[in-house]
C-alpha atoms as one frame of an Amber mdcrd trajectory, in Angstrom:
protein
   0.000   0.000   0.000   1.355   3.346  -0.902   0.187   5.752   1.850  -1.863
   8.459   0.348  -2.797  10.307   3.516  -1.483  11.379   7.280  -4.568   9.067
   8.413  -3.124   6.134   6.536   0.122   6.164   8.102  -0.809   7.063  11.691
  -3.779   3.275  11.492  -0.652   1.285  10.142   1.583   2.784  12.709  -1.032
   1.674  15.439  -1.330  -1.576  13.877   1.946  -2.245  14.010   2.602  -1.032
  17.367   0.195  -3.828  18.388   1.445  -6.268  16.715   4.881  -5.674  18.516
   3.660  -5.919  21.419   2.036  -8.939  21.147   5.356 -10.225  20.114   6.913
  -9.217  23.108   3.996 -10.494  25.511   4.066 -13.933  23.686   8.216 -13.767
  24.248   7.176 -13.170  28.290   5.059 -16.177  28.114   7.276 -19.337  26.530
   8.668 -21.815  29.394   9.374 -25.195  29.219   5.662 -27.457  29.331   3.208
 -25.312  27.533   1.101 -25.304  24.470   1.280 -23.834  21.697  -2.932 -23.213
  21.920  -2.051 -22.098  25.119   0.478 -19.313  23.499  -2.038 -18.730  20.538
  -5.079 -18.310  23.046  -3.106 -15.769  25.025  -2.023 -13.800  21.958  -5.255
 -13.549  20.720  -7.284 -12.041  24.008  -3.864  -9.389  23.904  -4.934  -8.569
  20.436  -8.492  -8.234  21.332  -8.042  -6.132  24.226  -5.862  -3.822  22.569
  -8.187  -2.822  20.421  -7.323  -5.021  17.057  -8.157  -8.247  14.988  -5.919
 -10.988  15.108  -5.195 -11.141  11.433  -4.358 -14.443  10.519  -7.207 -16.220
  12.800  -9.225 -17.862   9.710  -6.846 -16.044   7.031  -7.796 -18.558   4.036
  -9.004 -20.876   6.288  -6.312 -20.806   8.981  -7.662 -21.935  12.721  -5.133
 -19.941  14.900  -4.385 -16.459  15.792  -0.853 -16.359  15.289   1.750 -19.013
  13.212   3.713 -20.378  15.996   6.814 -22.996  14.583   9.293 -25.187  16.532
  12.501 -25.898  15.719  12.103 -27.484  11.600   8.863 -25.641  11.639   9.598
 -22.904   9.000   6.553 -21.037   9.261   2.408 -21.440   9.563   2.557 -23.817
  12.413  -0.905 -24.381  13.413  -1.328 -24.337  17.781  -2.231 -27.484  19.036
  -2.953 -28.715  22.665  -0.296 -31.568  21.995   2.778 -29.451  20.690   4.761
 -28.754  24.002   7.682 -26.657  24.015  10.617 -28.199  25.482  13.893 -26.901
  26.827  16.475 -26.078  24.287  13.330 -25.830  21.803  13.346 -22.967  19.215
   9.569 -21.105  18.632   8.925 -18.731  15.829   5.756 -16.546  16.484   4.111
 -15.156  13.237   1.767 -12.534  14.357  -0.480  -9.938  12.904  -2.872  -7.102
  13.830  -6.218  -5.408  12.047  -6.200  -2.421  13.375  -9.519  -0.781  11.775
  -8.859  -2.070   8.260  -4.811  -1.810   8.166  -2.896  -4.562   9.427   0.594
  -5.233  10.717   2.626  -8.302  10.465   6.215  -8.913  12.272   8.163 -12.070
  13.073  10.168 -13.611  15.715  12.384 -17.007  16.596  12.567 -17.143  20.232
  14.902 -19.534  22.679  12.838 -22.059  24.830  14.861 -22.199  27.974  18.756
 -22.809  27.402  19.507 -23.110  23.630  22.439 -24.509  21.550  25.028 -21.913
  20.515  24.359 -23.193  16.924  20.424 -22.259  17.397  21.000 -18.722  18.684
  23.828 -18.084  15.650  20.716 -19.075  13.561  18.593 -17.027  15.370  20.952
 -14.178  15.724  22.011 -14.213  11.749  18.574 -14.513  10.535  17.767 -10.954
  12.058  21.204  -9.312  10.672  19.414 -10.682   7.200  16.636  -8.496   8.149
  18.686  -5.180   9.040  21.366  -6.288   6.020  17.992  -5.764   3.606  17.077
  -2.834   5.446  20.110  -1.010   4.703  19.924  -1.616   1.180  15.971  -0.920
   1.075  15.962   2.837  -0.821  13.646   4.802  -3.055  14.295   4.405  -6.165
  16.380   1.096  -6.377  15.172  -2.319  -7.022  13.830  -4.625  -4.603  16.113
  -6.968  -5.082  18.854  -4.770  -3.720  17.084  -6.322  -0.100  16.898  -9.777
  -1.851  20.418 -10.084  -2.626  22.106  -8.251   0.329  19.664 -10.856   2.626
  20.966 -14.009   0.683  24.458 -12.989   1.004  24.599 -12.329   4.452  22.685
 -16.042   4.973  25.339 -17.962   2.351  28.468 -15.951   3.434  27.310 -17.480
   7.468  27.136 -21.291   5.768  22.403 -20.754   6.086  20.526 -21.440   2.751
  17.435 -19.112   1.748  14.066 -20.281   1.328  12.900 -19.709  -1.843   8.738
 -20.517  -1.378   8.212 -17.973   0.983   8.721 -14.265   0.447   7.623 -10.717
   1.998   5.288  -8.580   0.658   2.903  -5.557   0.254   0.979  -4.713   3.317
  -1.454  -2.184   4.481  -5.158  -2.581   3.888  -4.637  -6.382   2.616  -2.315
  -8.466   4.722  -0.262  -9.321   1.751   0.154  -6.746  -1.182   1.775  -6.654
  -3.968   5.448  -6.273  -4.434   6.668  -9.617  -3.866   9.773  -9.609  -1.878
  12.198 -12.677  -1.872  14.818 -13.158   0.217  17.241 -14.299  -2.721  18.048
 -12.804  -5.724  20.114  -9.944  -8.198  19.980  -5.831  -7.636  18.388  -6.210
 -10.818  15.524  -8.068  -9.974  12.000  -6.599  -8.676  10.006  -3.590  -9.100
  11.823   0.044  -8.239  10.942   0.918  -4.764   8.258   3.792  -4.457   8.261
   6.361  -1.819   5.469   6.075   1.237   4.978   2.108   0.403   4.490  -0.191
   3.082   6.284  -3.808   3.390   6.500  -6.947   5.304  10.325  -8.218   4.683
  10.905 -11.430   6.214  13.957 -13.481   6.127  13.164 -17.081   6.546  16.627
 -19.009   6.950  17.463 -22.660   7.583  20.114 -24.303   8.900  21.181 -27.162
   6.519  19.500 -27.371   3.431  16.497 -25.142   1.564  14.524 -27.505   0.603
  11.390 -27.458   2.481   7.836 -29.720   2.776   4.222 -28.692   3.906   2.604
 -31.186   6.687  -0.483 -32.981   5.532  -2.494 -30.533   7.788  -2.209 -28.393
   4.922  -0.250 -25.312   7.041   3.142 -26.137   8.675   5.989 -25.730   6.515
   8.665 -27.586   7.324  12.654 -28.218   6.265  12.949 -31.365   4.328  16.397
 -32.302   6.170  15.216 -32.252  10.008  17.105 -28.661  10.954  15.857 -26.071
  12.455  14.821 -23.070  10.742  14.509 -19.504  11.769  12.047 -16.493  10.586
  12.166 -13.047  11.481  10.067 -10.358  10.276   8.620  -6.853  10.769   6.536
  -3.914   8.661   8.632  -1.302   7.188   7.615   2.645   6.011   9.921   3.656
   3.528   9.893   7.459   3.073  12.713   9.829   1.567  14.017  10.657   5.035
  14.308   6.528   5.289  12.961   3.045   6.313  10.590   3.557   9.776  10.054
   0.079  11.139   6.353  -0.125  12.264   6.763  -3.545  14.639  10.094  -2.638
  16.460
């Protein structure tokens, strides 16, 4: 969405500010020996009384209010009463917010307890991939400045890209038009507008990047068994430069 008025951007700002903070309630809430319903019910009252929609809750037919994804789990983990986190687990939460018609979006791969040091490098490097894009995210170049400077920072730390799952438009639709993939040439993409909103969300695995959907028709997972790591958040880029909205 390319804002068009002061009353557009101050609604997405408010969405997104919710939809940070429901990240960082959800982060308050993992321990070893809960669900992930019990996460996703949680989220979803925070949403509610904040004054928003939970966006995703039956987004194309999807049952929960927010994606939440354990360790192989890529992304769009449905919450179930039988998926207990577990020390040493890895959870990514996938969370978005209608806040009167504009929604915001924003990821994060949290540690469950005490983690490996190779699970918080993945974690840690998959955000860098985030801020690496951000830096190269300016008016008038090509989206796929972000694309490439995100799958070089994931290659040059030994990660492989997903290539299925991209970013996007966002503002009045959850997902928009551009596409945004986290791999690709300076060459590739539209050339970035001024006053456009986007999701940009690295999603970076560990060994391979071949990935497999579950046969509940949601949860995306790495073909090879090893962990995977998402991290995400909505971006305003103006001429004075890139405001992040979920941060």
């Amino acid at each position: 969405m390319i804002a068009k008025t002061d009353y557009d951007i101050a609604m997405m700002r408010k969405a997104g500010e919710i939809t940070k903070n429901a990240l960082n309630f959800a982060k308050n809430l993992i321990k070893p020996g809960i669900s992930t319903m019990f996460l996703d019910k949680q989220i979803k009252m925070f949403i509610i009384d904040s004054g928003a929609k939970p966006s995703f809750l039956n987004y194309n037919g999807f049952p929960g209010s927010a994606c939440i994804s354990l360790n192989e789990s890529v992304v769009h983990g449905i919450p179930s009463d039988k998926i207990i986190l577990k020390e040493g687990d890895i959870v990514g939460f996938d969370v978005g917010a209608n806040f009167k018609g504009y929604h915001g979006d924003a990821a994060r791969t949290f540690p469950v307890g005490n983690i490996s040091e190779e699970k918080q490098k993945l974690i840690d490097v998959t955000e860098q991939c985030f801020f690496k894009g951000i830096e190269a995210l300016k008016i008038g170049e090509r989206l796929g400045c972000v694309s490439e400077a995100i799958q070089k920072h994931a290659e040059r730390n030994g990660y492989s890209v997903v290539r299925e799952l991209i970013g996007h438009g966002i503002g009045k639709k959850l997902h928009e038009v551009p596409d945004i993939p986290n791999y690709g040439k300076v060459t590739d993409g539209i050339i970035i507008p001024e006053n456009i909103f986007l999701a940009i969300e690295p999603m970076i695995n560990m060994g391979q990047k071949e990935i497999y959907m579950e046969r509940d028709g949601w949860t995306i997972k790495t073909k090879d068994g090893l962990p995977s790591t998402h991290y995400e958040n909505t971006v305003f880029v103006t001429k004075l430069g890139v405001e992040i909205l979920t941060l």
